[in-house]
LOSEPA-509819 format. One record per residue (C-alpha): residue in one letter; chain; x, y, z; residue number from 1. Coordinates in steps of 0.1 Angstrom, whole numbers, m for minus. Example, Ala and Ser with C-alpha at 12.3 -4.5 7.8 and 13.67 -1.06 7.14 Angstrom:
2
PT_resn_chain_X_Y_Z_resi
PT_A_A_123_m45_78_1
PT_S_A_137_m11_71_2
END
This chain:
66
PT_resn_chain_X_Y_Z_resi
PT_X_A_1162_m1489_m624_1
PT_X_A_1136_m1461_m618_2
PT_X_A_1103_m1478_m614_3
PT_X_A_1082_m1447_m614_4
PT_X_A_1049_m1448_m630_5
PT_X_A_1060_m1422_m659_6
PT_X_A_1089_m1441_m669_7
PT_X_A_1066_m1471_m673_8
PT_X_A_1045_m1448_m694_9
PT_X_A_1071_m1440_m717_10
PT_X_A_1081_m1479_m726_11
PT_X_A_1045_m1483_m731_12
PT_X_A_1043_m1455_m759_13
PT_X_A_1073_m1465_m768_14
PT_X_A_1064_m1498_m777_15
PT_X_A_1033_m1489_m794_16
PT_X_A_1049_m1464_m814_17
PT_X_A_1071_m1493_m826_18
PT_X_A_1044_m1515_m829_19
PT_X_A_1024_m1490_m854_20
PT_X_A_1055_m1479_m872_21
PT_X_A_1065_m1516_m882_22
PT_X_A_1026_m1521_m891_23
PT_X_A_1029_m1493_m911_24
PT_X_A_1060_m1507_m929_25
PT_X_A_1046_m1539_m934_26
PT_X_A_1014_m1521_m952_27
PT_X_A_1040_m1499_m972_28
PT_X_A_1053_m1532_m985_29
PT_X_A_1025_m1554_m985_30
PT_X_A_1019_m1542_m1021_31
PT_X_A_1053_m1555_m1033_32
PT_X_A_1053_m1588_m1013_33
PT_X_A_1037_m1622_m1023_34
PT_X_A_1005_m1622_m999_35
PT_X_A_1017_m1655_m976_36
PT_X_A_1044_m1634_m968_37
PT_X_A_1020_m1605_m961_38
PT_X_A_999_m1627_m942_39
PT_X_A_1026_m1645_m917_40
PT_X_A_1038_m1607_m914_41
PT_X_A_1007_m1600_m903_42
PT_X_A_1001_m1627_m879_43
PT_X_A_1037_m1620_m866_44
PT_X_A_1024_m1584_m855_45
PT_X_A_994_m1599_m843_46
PT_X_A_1012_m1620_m820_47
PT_X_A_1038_m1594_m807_48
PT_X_A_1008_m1569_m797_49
PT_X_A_986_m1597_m784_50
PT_X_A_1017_m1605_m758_51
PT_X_A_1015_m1568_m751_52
PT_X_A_981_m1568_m740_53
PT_X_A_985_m1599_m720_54
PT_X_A_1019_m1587_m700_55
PT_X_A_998_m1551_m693_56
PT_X_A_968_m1567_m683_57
PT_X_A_984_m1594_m657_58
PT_X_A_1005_m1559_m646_59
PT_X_A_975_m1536_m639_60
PT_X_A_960_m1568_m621_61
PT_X_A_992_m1570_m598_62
PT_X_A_992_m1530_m596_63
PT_X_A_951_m1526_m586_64
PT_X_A_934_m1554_m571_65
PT_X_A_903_m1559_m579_66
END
């Protein structure tokens, strides 16, 4: 696999484009769900983008040291 820094540019939008889209969803549907299931929804997304954040920060610290 190609390891170039523009392919690694285009899983990161892609993943936050999937991110938003499903948040988006969730909200579309949030007004016809029971709010615990809104709410572990929520926390669900919460969690997936937090891991995010956490995998790209430990990567820019392995690509730049500081």
């Amino acid at each position: 696999m190609n390891n170039c820094p523009l392919e690694s540019e285009r899983q990161i939008m892609l993943f936050l484009v999937a991110a938003l889209l499903l948040m988006g969803i969730m909200l579309g549907t949030a007004a016809h769900l029971p709010v615990p299931v809104t709410v572990v929804a929520a926390a669900v997304i919460a969690g997936w983008l937090l891991v995010f954040f956490l995998r790209e920060r430990r990567h820019q610290a392995e690509v730049t040291p500081r």
